[in-house]
C-alpha positions in Angstrom: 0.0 0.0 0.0 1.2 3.5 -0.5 3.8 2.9 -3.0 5.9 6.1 -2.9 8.6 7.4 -5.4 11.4 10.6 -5.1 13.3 11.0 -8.2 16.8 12.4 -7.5 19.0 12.8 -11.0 19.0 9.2 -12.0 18.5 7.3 -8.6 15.1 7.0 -7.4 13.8 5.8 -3.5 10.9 3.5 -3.2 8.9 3.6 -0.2 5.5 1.9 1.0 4.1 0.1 3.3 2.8 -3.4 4.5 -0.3 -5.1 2.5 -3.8 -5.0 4.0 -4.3 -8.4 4.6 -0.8 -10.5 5.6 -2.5 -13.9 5.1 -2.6 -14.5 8.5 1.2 -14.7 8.5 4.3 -12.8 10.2 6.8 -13.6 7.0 6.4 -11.3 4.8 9.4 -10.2 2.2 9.2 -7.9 -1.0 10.5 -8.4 -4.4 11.1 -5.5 -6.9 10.7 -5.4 -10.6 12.4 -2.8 -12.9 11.3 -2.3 -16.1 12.4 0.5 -19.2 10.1 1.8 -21.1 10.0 3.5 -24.4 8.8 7.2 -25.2 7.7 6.2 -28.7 5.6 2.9 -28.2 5.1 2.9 -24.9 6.2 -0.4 -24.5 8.6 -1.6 -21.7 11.6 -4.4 -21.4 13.6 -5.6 -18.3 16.1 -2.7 -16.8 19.4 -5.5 -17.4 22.5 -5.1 -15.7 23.9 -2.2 -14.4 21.0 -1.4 -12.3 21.8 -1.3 -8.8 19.3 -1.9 -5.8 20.3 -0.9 -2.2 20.1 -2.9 0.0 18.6 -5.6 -2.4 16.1 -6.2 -4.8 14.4 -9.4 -3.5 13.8 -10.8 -0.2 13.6 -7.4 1.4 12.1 -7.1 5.1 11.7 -3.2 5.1 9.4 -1.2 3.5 12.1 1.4 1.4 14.6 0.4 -1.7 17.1 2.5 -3.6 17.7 2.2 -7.1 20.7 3.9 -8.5 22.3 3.8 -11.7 19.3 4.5 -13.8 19.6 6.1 -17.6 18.8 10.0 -17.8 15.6 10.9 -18.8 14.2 7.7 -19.2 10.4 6.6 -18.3 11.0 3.2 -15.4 8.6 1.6 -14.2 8.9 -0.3 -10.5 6.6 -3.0 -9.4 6.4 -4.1 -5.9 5.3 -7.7 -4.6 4.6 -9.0 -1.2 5.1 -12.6 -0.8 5.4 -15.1 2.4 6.4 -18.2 2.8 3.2 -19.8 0.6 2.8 -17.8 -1.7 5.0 -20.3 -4.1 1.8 -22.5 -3.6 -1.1 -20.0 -4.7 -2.4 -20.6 -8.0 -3.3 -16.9 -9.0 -0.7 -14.8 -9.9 1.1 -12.8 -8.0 -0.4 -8.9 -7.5 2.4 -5.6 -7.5 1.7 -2.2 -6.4 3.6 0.2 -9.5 4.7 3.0 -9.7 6.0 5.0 -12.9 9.1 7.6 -12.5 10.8 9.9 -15.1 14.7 10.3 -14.5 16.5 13.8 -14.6 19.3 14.6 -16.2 22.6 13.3 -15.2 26.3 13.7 -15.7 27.7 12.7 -19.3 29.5 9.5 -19.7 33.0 8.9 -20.0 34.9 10.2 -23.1 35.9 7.0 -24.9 38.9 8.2 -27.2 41.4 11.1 -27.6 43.4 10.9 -30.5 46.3 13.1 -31.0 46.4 14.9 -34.6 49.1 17.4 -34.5 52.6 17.2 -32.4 54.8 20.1 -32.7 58.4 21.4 -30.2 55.4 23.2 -28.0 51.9 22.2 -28.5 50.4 18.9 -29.4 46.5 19.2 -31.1 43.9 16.5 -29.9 40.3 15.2 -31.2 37.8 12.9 -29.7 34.3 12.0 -30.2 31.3 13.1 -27.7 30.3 10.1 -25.2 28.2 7.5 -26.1 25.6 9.2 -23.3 26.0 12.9 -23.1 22.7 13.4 -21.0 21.8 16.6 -22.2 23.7 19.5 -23.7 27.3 19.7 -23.3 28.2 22.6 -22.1 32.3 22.7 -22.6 35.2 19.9 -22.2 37.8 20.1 -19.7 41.3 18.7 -20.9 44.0 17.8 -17.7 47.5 17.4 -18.8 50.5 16.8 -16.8 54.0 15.6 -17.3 54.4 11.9 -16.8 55.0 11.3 -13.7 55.1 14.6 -12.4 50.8 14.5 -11.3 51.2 14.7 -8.0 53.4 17.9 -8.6 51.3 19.9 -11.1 49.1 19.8 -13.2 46.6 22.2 -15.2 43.4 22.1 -17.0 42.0 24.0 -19.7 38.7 23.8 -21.7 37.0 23.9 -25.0 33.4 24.2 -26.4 34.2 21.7 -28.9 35.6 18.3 -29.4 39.2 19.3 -30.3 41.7 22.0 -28.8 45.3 22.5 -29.6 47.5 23.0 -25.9 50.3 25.2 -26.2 53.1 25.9 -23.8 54.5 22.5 -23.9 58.6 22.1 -23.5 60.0 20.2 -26.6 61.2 16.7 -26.2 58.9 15.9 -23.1 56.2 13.2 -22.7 52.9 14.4 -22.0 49.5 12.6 -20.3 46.0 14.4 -21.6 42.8 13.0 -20.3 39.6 14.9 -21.1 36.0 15.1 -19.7 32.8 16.5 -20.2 30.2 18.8 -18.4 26.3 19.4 -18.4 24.2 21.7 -16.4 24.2 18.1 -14.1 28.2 18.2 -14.0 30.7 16.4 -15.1 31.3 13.0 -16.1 34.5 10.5 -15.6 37.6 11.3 -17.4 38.9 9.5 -20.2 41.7 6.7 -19.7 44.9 8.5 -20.4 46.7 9.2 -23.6 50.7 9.8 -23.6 51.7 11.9 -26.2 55.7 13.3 -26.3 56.8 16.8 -27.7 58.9 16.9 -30.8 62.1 17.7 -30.2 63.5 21.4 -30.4 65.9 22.0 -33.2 68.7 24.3 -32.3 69.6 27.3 -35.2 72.3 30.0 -35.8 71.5 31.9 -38.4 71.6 35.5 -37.9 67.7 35.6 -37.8 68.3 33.8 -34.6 70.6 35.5 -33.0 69.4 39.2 -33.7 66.0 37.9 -32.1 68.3 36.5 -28.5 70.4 40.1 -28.3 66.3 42.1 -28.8 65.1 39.3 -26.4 68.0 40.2 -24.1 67.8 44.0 -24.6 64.2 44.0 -23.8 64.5 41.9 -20.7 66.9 44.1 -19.2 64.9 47.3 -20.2 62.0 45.6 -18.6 64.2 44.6 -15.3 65.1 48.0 -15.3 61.6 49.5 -15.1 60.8 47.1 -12.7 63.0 49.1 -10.4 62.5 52.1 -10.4 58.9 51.1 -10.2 59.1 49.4 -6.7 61.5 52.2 -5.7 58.5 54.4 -6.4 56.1 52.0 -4.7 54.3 51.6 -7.4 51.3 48.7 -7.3 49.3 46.5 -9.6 45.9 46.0 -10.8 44.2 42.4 -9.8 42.4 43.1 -13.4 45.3 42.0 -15.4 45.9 39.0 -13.4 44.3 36.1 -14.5 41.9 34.5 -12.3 41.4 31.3 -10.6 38.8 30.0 -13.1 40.3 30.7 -16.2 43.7 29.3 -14.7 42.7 26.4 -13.0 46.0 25.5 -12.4 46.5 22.4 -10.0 49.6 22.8 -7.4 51.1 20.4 -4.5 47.5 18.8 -4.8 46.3 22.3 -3.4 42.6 22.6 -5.9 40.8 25.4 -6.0 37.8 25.6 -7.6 35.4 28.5 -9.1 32.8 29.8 -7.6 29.3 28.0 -7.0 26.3 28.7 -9.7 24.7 31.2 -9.4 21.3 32.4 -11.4 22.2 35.2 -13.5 19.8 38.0 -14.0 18.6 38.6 -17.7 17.9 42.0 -17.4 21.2 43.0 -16.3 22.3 42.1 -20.2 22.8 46.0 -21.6 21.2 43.4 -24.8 18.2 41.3 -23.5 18.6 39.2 -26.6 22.6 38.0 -25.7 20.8 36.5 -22.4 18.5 34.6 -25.1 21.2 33.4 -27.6 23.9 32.6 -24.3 21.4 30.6 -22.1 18.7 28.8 -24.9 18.9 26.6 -27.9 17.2 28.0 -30.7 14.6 25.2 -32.1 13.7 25.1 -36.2 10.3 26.0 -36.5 9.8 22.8 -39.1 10.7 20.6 -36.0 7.4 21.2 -34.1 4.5 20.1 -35.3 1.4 22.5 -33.2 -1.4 20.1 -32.7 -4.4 21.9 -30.8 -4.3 24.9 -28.3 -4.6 24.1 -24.6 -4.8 27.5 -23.4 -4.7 31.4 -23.0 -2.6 34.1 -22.0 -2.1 37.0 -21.6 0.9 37.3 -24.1 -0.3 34.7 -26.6 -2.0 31.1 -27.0 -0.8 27.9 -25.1 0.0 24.9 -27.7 0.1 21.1 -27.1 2.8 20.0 -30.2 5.6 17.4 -30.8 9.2 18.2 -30.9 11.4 16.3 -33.0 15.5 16.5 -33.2 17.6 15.4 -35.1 18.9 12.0 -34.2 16.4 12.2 -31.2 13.4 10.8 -30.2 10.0 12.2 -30.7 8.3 14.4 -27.4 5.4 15.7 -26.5 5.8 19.5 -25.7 3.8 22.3 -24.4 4.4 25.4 -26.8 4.0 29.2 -25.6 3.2 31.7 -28.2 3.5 35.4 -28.5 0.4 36.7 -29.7 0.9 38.9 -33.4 0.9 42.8 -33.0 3.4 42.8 -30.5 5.9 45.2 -29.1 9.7 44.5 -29.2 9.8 45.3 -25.6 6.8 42.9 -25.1 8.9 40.2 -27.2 12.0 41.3 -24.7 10.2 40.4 -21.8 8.5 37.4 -23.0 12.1 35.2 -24.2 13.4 36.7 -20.4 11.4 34.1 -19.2 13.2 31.6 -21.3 16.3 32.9 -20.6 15.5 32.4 -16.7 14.0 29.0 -17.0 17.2 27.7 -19.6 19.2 28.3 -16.4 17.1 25.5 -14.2 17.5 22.1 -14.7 15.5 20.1 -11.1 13.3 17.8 -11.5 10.5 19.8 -10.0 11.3 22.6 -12.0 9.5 22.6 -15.4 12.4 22.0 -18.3 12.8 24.6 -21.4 13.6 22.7 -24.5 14.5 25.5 -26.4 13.0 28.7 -28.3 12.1 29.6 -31.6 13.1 33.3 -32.5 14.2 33.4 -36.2 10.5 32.4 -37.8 7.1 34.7 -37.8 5.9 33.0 -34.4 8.1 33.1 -31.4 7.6 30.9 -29.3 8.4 28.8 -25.7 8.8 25.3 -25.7 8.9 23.6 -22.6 8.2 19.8 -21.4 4.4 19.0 -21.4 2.4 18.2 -18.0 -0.4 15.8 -19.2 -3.0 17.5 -15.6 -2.0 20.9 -16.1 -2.1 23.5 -13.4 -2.4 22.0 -10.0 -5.2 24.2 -8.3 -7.3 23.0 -11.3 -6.2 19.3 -11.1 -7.1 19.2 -7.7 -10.6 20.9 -7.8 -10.9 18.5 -9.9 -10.1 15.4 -8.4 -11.6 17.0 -5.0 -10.8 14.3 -1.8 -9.7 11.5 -4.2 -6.0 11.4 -2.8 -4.4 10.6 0.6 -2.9 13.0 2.5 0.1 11.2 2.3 0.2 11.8 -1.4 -1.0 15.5 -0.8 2.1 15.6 1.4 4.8 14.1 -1.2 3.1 16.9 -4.0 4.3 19.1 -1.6 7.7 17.5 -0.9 8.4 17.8 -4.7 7.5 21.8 -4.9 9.5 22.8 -1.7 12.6 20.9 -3.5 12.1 22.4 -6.8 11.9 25.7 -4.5 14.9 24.8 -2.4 16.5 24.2 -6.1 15.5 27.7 -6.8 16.4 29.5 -3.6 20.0 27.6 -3.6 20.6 29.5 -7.0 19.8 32.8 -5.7 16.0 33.2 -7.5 13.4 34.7 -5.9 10.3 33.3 -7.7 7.9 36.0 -6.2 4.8 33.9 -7.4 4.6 31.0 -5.8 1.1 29.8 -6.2 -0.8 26.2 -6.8 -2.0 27.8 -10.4 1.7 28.2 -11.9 2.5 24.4 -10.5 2.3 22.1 -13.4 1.5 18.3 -12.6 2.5 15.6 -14.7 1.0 12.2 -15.2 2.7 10.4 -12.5 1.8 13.6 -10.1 5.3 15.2 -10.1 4.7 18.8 -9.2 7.0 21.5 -10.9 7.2 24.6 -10.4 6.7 27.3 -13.4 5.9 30.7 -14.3 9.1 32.9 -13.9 7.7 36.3 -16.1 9.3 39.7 -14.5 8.1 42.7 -14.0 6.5 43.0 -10.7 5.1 46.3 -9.7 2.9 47.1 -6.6 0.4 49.8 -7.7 -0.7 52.3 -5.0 -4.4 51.2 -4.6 -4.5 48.6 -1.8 -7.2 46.7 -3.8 -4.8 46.1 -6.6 -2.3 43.1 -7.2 1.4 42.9 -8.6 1.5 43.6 -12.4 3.5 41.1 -14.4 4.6 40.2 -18.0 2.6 37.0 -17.5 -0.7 37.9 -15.4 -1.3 39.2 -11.9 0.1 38.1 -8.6 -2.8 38.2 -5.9 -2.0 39.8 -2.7 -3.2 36.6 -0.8 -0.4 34.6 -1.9 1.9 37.7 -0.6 4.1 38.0 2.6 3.1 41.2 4.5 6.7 42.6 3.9 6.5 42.2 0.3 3.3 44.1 0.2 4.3 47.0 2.0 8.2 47.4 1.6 8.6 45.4 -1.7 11.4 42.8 0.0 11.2 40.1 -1.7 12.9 37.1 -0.8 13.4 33.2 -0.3 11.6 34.2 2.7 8.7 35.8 1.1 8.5 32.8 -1.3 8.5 30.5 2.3 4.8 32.4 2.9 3.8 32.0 -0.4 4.9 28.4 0.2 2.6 28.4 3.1 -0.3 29.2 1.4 0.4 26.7 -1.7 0.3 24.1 1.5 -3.0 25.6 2.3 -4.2 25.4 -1.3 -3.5 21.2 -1.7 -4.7 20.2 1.4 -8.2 22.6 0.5 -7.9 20.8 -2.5 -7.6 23.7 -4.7 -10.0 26.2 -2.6 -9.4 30.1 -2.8 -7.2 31.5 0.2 -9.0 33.9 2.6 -12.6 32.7 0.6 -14.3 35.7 -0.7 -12.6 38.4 1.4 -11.2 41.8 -0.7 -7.4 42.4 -0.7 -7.8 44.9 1.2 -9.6 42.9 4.2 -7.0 40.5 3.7 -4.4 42.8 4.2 -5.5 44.5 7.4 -6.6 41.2 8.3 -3.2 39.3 8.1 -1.7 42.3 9.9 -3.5 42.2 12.8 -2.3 38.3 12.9 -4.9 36.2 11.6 -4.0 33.2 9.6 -5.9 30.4 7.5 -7.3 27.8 9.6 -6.2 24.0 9.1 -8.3 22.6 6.5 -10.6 19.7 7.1 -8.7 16.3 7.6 -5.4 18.6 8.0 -3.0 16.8 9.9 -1.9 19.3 12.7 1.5 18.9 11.7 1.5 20.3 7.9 -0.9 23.3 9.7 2.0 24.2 12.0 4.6 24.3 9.4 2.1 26.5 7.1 2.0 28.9 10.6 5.8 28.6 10.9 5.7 30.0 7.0 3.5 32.5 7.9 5.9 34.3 10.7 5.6 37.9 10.6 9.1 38.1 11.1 10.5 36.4 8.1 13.5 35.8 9.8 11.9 33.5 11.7 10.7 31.4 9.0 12.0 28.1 8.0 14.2 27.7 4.9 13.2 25.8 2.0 16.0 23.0 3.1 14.0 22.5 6.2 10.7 22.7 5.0 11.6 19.3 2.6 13.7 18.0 5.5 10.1 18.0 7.7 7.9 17.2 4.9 10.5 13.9 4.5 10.0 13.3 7.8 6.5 12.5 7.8 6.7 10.9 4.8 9.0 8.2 6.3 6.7 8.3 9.3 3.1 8.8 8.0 1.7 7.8 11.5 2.4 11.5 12.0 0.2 12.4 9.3 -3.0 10.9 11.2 -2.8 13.7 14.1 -5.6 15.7 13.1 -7.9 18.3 15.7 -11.4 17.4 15.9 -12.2 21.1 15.7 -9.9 23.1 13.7 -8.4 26.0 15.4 -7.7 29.7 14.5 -4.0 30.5 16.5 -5.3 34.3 16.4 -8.1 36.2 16.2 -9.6 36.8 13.2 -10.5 40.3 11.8 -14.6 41.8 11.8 -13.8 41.1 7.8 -14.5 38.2 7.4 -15.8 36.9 3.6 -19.6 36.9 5.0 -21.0 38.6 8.3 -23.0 35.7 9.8 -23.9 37.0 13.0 -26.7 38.7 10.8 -28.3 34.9 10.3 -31.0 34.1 12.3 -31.6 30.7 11.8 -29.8 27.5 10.3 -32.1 28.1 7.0 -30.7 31.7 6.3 -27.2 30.6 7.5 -27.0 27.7 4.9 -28.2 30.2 1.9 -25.6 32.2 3.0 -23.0 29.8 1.8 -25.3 28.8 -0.9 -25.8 25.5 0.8 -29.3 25.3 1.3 -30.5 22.0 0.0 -28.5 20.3 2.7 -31.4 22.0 5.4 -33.1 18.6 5.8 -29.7 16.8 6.2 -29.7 19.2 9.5 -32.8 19.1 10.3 -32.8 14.8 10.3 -29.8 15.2 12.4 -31.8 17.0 15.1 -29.5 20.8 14.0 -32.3 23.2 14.4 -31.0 26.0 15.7 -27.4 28.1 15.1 -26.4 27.6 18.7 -26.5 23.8 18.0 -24.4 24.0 14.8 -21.7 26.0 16.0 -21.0 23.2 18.9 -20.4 21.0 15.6 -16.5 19.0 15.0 -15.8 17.3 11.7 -16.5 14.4 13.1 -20.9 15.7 13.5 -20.6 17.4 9.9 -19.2 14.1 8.1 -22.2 12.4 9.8 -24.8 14.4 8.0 -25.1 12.2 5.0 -23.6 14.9 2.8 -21.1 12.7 0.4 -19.1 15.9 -1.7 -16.3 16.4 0.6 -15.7 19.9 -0.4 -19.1 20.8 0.6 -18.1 19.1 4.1 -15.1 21.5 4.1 -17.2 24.7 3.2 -19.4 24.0 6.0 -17.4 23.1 8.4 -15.2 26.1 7.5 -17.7 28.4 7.6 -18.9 27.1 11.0 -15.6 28.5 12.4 -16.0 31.5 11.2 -19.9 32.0 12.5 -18.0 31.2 15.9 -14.8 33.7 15.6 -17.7 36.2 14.7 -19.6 36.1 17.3 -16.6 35.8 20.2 -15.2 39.6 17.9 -18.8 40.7 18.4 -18.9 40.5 22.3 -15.6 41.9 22.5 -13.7 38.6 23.6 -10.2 38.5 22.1 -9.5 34.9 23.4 -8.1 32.3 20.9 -10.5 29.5 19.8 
C-alpha cells in the first residue's frame, strides 16, 4: 500500500508500506521489478544489468529500496510484490503495487577516445568523439595534462566548447599525459583513460635571424628589469584586473585545488542586450521541427499549444508550446524570451524543463516539457478528496525541492502559487511561471502587475506588500499558502474576502485555519511560513527535511484536531457577516448551501447555537457525500463562531 517514489538525478527511493491483509502470517518479504520503457511505443523491457538496488532487490524485510544507476531521462517503471512463505503455492498470480518515474538529467558518460592529430616542439592538437551518453547538452570539455610522472606535482586544465583544442606551452622533447571530460548543467562526467603523447624535439639554429631575435630578447628583458626598479622604488602597485583568475587558470599545485565559484542564477535583465541572455542561455529550435497540434490555453501574451518536438537523431516528445500573440511590441517580445532565458538556467526535477525557443521564424515561441494534468489548483478541484494525505504531502515534498533548487541558486520566484505548479502524469509537481516585472500599484485593492498575469496579494508576505522585499523568505509564505491550497484541494485563500480585508486582516495576525482532515503537523509548518518576522521562518532546506520526515513516518500524518483552530483572532472582515443569520435556514443560503437543510434538520440541528458546537466528526455524519461541501461547511462554521466571540468583544483564541 502506498507505493511512494522521489526521483533524485538518475536514482530514485521507493517507499511503502505493508499489504492489508498479511494472510494470516508474520513472513512477509518484498521483491522489486524494474522495467524501461520506451517514449515512442510505450512499451517496456527488463532494466538489465547495471542497475543497482540498495540494500537488495528481493527478499527485502523493510518497506524502502534504492535504485541507482538508472539512464537520464528515461520513463521506469517499479513493481512491488509481497510474498510469504506460501505464496510459491497460490495458483493466481502474484499482485504488484507500480509505480512510474521519469529520471533527470545526469552527468555525461566517460569520453571514450582522444586521438592526437598534430605534435609540434610546443603544442600537441587533440580530437575525440562526444560520449556515447551525453545526457543533455554539453556545455564545454575540460582537458587535464601533466608531465608523466610529475601529477602529484602539477598539473593544469583547460577547456573547450568543442571536441578538439590545440595546448600550447609545452617544453620540446617531453612526454605528455592528456585525459579529457565533459560537463552538463548536471556536472561532469569521468575522465577519459589517459593518452601519452611526447613533444617533438627542439631544433637548435644560428643563423643571424636567430641570433638578432636572443640580443632584442635580451635587450628588452633588461629594459624591462630595469623599469621594474625604479617602479618598486617608487612604490608603485598592480591591478588584480590584469591578473588572471582562478577560473580561467585552473592551475592544480602540491594537490592544493581550488575551484570557481558555486552557480549562481544570472539576471537577464542585467544584459545592456536582453537578446545575448536569449542566444547565451537557450537553444534555438527550427520552427519545421514542431508540429502544433491543438491549443490548450490562453494568456495574456499569446495562446498555449500542445505539439511534438522532433530532433535530429532524437526521439519524438510531446511538448507544451508558448506563443506570442501577433501585433506585438519589441519590448513585449524582450520580456517574454526573459522568461526563457530564466528558465534555460534551471535544470531540477520539479522545476518545469525549457527545450529551447524559436526566435528566427514569424511565431516566437516557448517550448517547454508538457504536463499531461496541467495547473495543480485546477487538477485538484478537480479530483476533490480522491487522494491521501500522504500523497497531498509528497506533492508538496516535490514543490519545496524544486523551490529549495530555486532559492539555492539565488532566485526569488515572487509567485509561488498552486496555479503556476504544473502536474505531470505520474503527479510530479514542478514549479513554473518565472515572467518579471513586478510592480505594486498604490491602490491597496490592486495586485502585482507582471509580463505574465497578476500576482494576488493573498499569496503575498506582509513585507512584500508593504516594503517590496522580496525574498526566499517571502517565497516560504507563499509556500505556506500553496500548503494551504492542496490540502483545501484547490480552494481560494481567505474565501471571498477583498485584498484589502486580507491585508488588514493578516496584519493584525490572523491566519488560515487548518483545512478539514489537516494533519496538525502540515498546519503548523504552514503557521511557521506565515511568521511575521520572516527571519523566523524556515528555509526551504528544512521545509523538505520535515515534509520527508513524515513521509517516512506517516503515522504523524493521522494527528488531526477534531475542531480546527484559528491560532489568532480573526478580523470583523471576514468573507460573509454571519452573525446577521437568524436561523440554520438563512445561515446555509448564505454559503449557498441550502439543499442540505433537511440533512440538519434529520440530524436533530435546528438552531445556530447547536451548529456551532459541531467538530468534523458531527458534519461528516450528516449524510452529505461531496467532501468539499463538508469542508465549506465546516469552514464556515468556524468563522460564525470567531464572529460572534469579535462581536462580544472577547479576544480569546478559539
Amino acid at each position: 500500500m502506498n507505493l511512494l517514489s522521489s526521483v533524485n538525478g538518475t536514482s530514485v527511493t521507493l517507499e511503502w508500506t505493508p499489504p492489508l491483509d498479511k494472510g494470516g502470517r508474520s513472513d512477509v518479504m518484498y521483491n522489486v521489478l524494474c522495467r524501461r520503457c520506451s517514449w515512442d511505443s510505450g512499451q517496456c523491457e527488463a532494466c538489465g544489468a547495471g542497475i543497482r538496488f540498495v540494500p537488495q532487490q528481493t527478499n527485502l524485510a523493510q518497506g524502502s529500496l534504492v535504485v541507482t544507476n538508472l539512464l537520464a531521462h528515461t520513463n521506469y517503471s517499479f513493481w512491488v510484490e509481497a510474498t510469504n512463505g506460501v505464496s510459491d503455492l497460490s495458483l493466481e498470480p502474484p499482485r504488484f503495487a507500480a509505480v512510474n518515474i521519469t529520471t533527470n538529467q545526469a552527468a555525461p558518460s566517460q569520453v571514450l577516445a582522444i586521438h592526437q592529430e598534430n605534435v609540434g616542439q610546443n603544442s600537441v592538437t587533440l580530437i575525440w568523439q562526444e560520449p556515447d551518453q551525453p545526457n543533455g547538452i554539453i556545455l564545454e570539455y575540460e582537458i587535464k595534462f601533466y608531465e608523466k610522472d610529475k601529477e602529484m606535482q602539477s598539473y593544469s586544465t583547460l577547456k573547450s566548447k568543442g571536441n578538439s583544442t590545440t595546448v600550447s606551452g609545452l617544453k620540446p622533447a617531453t612526454r605528455y599525459v592528456f585525459q579529457v571530460r565533459a560537463r552538463t548543467s548536471a556536472g561532469c562526467g569521468k575522465f577519459s583513460q589517459a593518452v601519452e603523447v611526447e613533444t617533438a624535439k627542439a631544433i637548435p639554429r644560428y643563423d643571424t635571424t636567430t641570433v638578432v631575435w636572443i640580443c632584442l630578447t635580451l635587450i628588452s628583458g633588461l629594459v624591462s628589469l630595469l623599469l621594474f626598479l625604479i617602479c618598486k622604488k617608487r612604490h608603485c602597485g598592480y591591478s588584480k584586473a590584469f591578473q588572471d583568475s582562478d577560473e580561467e587558470k585552473m592551475h592544480y599545485q602540491n594537490g592544493q585545488v581550488k575551484f570557481p565559484e558555486s552557480k549562481f542564477y544570472v539576471e537577464p535583465h542585467t544584459y545592456e542586450d536582453p537578446c545575448q541572455a536569449v542566444h547565451e542561455f537557450t537553444r534555438e529550435i527550427e520552427a519545421s521541427r514542431i508540429k502544433i497540434e491543438r491549443v490548450i490555453g490562453c494568456g495574456e501574451s499569446g495562446e498555449v499549444c500542445y505539439g511534438r518536438l522532433k530532433l535530429p537523431g532524437k526521439r519524438e516528445l510531446p511538448v507544451a508550446v508558448k506563443t506570442l500573440k501577433a501585433g506585438h511590441t519589441e519590448k513585449q517580445r524582450r520580456d517574454f524570451l526573459s522568461e526563457a532565458s530564466i528558465m534555460a538556467q534551471f535544470d531540477h526535477p520539479n522545476v518545469i524543463r525549457l527545450e529551447g525557443v524559436v526566435t528566427k521564424s514569424k511565431l516566437v515561441m516557448i517550448v517547454t516539457e508538457y504536463m499531461e494534468n496541467g495547473s495543480l489548483d485546477s487538477f485538484l478541484r478537480k479530483h476533490d478528496g480522491q487522494f491521501t494525505v500522504l500523497q497531498l504531502v509528497v506533492m508538496l515534498r516535490g514543490i519545496s525541492a524544486g523551490m529549495r533548487y530555486l532559492s539555492d541558486l539565488g532566485y526569488v520566484h515572487r509567485d509561488l502559487a498552486a496555479r503556476n505548479i504544473l502536474v505531470n502524469g505520474n503527479l510530479v509537481c514542478k514549479v513554473s511561471d518565472f515572467g518579471l516585472s513586478r510592480v505594486l500599484e498604490n491602490n491597496p485593492d490592486a495586485a502585482y502587475t507582471t509580463s505574465g498575469g497578476k500576482i494576488p496579494i493573498r499569496w503575498t508576505a506582509p513585507e512584500a506588500i508593504t516594503y517590496r522585499k522580496f525574498s526566499s523568505a517571502s517565497d516560504v509564505w507563499s509556500f505556506g499558502v500553496v500548503m494551504w491550497e492542496v490540502l483545501a484541494y484547490g480552494e481560494r485563500p481567505y474565501w471571498n474576502m477583498t485584498n484589502r480585508d486580507v491585508i488588514q486582516s493578516v496584519e493584525e495576525g490572523y491566519r488560515l485555519p487548518a483545512p478539514m482532515g489537516c494533519p496538525t503537523a502540515i498546519h503548523q509548518l504552514m503557521l511557521d511560513c506565515w511568521q511575521k518576522d520572516r527571519s523566523d521562518r524556515p528555509r526551504f532546506s528544512q521545509i523538505v527535511g520535515v515534509l520527508d520526515k513524515l513521509i517516512r513516518i506517516p503515522q504523524n500524518l493521522k494527528c488531526t484536531s477534531t475542531i480546527n483552530r484559528f491560532t489568532q483572532t480573526i478580523s470583523e472582515r471576514a468573507c460573509i457577516d454571519f452573525t446577521s443569520c437568524n436561523s440554520v435556514e438563512d445561515w446555509l443560503d448564505s454559503i449557498r448551501l441550502g439543499r442540505y437543510q433537511e440533512n440538519f434538520a434529520l440530524a436533530g440541528y435546528t438552531s445556530l447555537g447547536m451548529v456551532m458546537r459541531m467538530n468534523m466528526e458531527d458534519v461528516q455524519n450528516l449524510g452529505i457525500s461531496l467532501v468539499g461541501h463538508q469542508r465549506k461547511i465546516l469552514t464556515s462554521i468556524q468563522i460564525m463562531r470567531s464572529q460572534l466571540l469579535s462581536t462580544m468583544g472577547s479576544r480569546r483564541h478559539l
